[in-house]
VMD Tcl script that draws the C-alpha trace (Angstrom):
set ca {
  {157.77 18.50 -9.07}
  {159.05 19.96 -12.56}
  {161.55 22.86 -12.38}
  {161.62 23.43 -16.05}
  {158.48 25.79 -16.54}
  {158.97 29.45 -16.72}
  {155.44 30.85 -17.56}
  {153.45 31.11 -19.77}
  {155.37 31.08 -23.70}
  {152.60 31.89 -26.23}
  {148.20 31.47 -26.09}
  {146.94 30.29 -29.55}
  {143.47 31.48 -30.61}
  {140.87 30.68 -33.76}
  {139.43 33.55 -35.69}
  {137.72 34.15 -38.95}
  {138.52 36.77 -40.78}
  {142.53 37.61 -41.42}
  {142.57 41.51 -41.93}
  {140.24 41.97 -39.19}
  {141.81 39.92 -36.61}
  {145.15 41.64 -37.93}
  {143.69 44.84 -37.90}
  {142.13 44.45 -33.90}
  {145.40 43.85 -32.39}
  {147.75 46.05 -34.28}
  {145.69 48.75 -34.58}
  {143.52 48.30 -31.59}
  {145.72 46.61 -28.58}
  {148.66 48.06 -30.26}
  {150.75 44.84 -30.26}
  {153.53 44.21 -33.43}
  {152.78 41.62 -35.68}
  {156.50 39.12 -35.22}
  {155.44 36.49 -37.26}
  {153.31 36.13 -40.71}
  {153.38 32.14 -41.58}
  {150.78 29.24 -42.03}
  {148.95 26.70 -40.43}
  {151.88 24.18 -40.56}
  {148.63 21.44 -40.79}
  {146.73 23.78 -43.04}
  {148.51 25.94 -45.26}
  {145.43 28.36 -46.72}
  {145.46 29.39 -43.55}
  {147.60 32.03 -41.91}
  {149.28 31.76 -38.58}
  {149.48 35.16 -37.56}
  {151.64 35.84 -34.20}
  {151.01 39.35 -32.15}
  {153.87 40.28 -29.07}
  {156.55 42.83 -27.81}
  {158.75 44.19 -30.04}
  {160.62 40.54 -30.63}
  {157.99 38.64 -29.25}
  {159.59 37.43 -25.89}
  {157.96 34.29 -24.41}
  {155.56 34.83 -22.02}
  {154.03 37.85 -24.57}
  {152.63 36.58 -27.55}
  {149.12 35.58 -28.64}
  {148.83 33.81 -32.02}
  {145.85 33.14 -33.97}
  {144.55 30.90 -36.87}
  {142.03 32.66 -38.98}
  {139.80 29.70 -40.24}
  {137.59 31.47 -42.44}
  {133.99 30.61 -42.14}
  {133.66 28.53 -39.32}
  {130.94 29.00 -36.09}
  {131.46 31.36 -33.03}
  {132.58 28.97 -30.16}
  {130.54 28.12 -27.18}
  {131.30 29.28 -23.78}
  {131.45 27.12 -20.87}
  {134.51 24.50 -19.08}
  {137.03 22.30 -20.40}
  {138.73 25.84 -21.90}
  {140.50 28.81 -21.28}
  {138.14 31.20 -20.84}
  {139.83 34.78 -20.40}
  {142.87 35.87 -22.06}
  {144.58 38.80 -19.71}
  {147.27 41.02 -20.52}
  {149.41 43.05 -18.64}
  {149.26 46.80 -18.38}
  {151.57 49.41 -16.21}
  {149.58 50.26 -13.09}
  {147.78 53.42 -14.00}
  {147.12 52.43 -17.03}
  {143.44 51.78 -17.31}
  {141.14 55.03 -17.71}
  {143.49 55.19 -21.10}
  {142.53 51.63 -22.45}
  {138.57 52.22 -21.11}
  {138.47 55.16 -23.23}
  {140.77 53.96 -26.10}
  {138.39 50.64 -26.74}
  {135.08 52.78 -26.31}
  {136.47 55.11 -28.77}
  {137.05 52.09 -31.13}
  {133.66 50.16 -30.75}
  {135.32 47.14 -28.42}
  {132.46 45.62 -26.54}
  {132.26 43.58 -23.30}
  {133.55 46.37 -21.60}
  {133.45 45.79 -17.33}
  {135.91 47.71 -14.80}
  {136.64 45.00 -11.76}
  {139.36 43.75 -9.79}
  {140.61 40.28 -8.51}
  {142.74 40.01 -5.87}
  {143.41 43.53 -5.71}
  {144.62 43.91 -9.05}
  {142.59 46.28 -11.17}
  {141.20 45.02 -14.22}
  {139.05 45.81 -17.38}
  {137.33 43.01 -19.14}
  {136.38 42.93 -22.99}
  {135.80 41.14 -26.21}
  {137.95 40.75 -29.20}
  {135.99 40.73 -32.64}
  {135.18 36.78 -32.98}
  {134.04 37.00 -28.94}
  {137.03 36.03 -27.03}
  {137.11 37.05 -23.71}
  {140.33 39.08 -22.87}
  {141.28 41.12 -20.10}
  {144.04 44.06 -18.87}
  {145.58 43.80 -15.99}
  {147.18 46.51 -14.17}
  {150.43 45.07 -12.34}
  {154.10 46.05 -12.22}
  {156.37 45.99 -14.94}
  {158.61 44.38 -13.63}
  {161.50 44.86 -16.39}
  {158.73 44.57 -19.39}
  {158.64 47.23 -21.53}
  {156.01 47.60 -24.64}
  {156.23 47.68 -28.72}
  {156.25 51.68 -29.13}
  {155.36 51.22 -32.95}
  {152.30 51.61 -32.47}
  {149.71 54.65 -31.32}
  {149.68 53.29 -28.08}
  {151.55 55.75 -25.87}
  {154.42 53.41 -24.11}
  {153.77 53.92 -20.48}
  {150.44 52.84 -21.34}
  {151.55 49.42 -23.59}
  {150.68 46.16 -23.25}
  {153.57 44.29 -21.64}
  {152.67 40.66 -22.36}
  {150.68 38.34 -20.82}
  {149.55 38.77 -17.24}
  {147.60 35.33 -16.40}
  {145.13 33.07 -18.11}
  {141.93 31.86 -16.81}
  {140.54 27.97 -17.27}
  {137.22 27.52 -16.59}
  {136.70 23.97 -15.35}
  {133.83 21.88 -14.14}
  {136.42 20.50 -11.53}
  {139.78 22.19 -11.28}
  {140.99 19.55 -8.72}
  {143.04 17.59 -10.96}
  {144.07 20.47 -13.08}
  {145.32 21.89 -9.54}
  {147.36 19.00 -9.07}
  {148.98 19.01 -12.61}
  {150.09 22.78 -12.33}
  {151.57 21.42 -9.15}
  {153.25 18.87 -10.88}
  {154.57 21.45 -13.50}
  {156.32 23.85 -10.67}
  {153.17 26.11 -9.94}
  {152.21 26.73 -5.72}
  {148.46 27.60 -5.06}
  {148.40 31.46 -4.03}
  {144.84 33.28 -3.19}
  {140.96 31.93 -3.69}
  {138.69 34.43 -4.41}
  {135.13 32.82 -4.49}
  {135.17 29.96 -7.25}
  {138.62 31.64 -9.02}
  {142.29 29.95 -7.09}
  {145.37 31.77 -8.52}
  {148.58 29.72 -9.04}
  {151.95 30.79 -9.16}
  {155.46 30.02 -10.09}
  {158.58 31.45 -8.92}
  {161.90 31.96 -10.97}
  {160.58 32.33 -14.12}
  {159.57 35.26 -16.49}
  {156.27 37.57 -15.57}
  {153.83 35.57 -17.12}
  {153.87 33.31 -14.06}
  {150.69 32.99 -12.87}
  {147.39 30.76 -13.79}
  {144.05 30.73 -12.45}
  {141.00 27.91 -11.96}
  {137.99 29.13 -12.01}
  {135.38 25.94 -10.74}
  {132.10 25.80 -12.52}
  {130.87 22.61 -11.57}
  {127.12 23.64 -13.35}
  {128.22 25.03 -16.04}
  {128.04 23.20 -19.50}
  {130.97 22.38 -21.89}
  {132.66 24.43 -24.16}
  {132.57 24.18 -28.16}
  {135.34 25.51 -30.09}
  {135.25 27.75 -32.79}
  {135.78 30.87 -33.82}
  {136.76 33.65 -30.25}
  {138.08 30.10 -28.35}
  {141.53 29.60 -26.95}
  {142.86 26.43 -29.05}
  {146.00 25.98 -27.07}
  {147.83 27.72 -24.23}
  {151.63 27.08 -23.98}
  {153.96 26.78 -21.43}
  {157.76 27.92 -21.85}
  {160.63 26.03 -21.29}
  {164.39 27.03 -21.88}
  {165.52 24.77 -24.65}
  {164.96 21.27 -26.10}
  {166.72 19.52 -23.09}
  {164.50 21.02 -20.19}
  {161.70 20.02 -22.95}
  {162.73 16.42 -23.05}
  {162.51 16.50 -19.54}
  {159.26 17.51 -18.84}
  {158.34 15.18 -21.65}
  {159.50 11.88 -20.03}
  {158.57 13.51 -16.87}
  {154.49 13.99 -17.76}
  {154.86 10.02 -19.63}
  {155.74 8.66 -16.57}
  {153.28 10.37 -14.68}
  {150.57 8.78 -17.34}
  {150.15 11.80 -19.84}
  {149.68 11.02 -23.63}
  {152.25 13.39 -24.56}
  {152.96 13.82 -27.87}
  {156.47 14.09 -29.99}
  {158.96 16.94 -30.49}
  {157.53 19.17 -33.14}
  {159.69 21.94 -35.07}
  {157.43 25.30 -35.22}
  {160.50 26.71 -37.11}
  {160.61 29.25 -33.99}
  {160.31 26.88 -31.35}
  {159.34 23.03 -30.43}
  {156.37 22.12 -29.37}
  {155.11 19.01 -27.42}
  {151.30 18.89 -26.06}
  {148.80 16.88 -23.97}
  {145.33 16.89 -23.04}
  {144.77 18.13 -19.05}
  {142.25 16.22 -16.99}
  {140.00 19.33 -17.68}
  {139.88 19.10 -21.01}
  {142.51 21.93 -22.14}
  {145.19 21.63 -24.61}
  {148.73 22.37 -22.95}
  {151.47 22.90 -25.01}
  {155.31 23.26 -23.71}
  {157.38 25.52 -26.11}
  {161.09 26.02 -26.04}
  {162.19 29.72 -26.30}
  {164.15 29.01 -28.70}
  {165.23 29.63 -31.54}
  {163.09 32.85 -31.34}
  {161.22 34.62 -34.12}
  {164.14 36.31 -35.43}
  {165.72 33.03 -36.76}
  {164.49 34.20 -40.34}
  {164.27 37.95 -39.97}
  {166.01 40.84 -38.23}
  {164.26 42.18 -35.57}
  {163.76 45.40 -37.46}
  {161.32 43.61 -40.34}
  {159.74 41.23 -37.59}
  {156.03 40.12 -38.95}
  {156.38 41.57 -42.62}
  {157.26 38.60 -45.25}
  {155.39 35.42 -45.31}
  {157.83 32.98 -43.90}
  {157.07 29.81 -44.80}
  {158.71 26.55 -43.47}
  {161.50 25.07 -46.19}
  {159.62 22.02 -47.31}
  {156.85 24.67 -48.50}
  {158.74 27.20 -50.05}
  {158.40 25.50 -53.50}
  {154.99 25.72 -52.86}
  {154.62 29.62 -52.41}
  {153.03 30.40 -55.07}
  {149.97 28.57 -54.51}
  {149.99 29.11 -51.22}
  {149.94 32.79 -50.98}
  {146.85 32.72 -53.92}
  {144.95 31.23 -50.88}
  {146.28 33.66 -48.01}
  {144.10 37.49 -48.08}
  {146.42 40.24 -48.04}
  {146.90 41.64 -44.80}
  {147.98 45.73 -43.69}
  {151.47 46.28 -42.37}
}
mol new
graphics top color blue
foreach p $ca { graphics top sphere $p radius 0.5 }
foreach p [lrange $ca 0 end-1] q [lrange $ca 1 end] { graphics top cylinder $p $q radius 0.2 }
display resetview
């Protein structure tokens, strides 16, 4: 069993439109923009990252906005809610706070005991809040969002599976115990690491596959320490049989990835160097950073890229 995994590090997300998708959670959900880059594969396309005030792994959901490309389709092989963390308490505030701003999907619930409100983000991701302790977390105040009612990061994710058996076995594999089943949904959890630390299967044996597109979860990243704990775990899923691919520089972190048995994308991301590498933490998110072999492109890059609000 790997020790390296700490939580969750970042979930990565398609969109369509820039401003909007800038605009829903900055304005809306009240998270800071840390980062403003590219699509390192595709560079008319912004990369727009959305945390805590420095974007602390374990927080931060980052999006590509593709432009005109179709809604994804529902169903396994995906992650298929996004949930966030929220003080306990904190709930009748977002219900009426994403009424009073046209959010739809809107459905109070619970699992496992934990409050939680379910809703949709603009391109039809599924999202949740999740009321939980803080535990040491504390929330950008930038925003409108009064602080002891913040979003503190990420609380869990949610992969819908036809089978989660193997799955099961691979978060095993990574460090994660099985906690508490609740009908078709099994929580796992790992100890030692930051608050992010838990991961649920939800078994849909009926259900069809997902498509992705626009409102679908393209990656969701796991966060290791630094580049030696990410060899590691490297070598370690190769000789378990995973096609894992190379180290790649994200200028604020590495990145390898594999395919699960279910179908989702994994990624494991160092925490370092952190998105203040290239800015202080005061200007996080403002300037287009783009990575040094494309700075003598800027120009024509940034004729492709909309402008965005603050």
């Amino acid at each position: 069993m790997l020790k390296q995994t700490r939580g969750l590090h970042h979930v990565t997300s398609m969109a369509v439109d820039a401003s909007e998708n800038n605009a829903f959670f900055t304005g809306v959900l009240g998270l800071r923009r840390v980062k403003k880059t590219v699509n390192f594969d595709s560079l008319e396309v912004y990369h727009l990252y959305y945390g805590d005030e420095t974007g602390t792994p374990g927080s931060v959901m980052t999006y590509f906005p593709f432009g005109r490309i179709p809604r994804g389709r529902r169903g396994t092989g995906e992650v298929g809610v996004t949930e966030f963390a929220v003080a306990n308490g904190a709930l009748p505030y977002w219900k009426d706070r994403l009424s009073s701003k046209g959010v739809t999907g809107l459905s109070d619930g619970s699992f496992l005991g934990e409050p939680r409100l379910d809703f949709s983000g603009p391109d039809g991701d599924s999202f949740a809040l999740v009321e939980t302790d803080m535990r040491d977390r504390t929330p950008w105040t930038g925003s409108d969002v009064p602080e002891e009612a913040g979003i503190l990061g990420f609380h869990s994710a949610r992969l819908r599976l036809r089978s989660a058996t193997q799955t099961a076995e691979l978060l095993n594999f990574m460090g994660y115990s099985k906690d508490e089943t609740d009908g078709a949904v099994t929580r796992y959890r790992i100890e030692g690491g930051n608050a992010a630390n838990t991961i649920d299967l939800e078994e849909l044996p009926d259900a069809g596959a997902a498509s992705q597109g626009a409102g679908s979860v393209h990656h969701i990243a796991f966060a290791v320490e630094d580049r030696a704990a990410q060899l590691e775990v490297r070598k370690a899923l190769m000789d378990t049989g995973y096609q894992v691919t190379p180290v790649i520089d994200r200028d604020y972190f590495w990145a390898i990835y594999f395919r699960t048995p279910g179908g989702v994308l994994f990624e494991i991301a160092t925490n370092e160097p952190g998105f203040d590498r290239d800015e202080d933490t005061a200007h996080l998110g403002q300037a287009l950073k783009l990575p040094a072999r494309y700075e003598p492109h800027r120009a024509k890059i940034e004729r492709f890229l909309p402008p965005l609000s603050a």
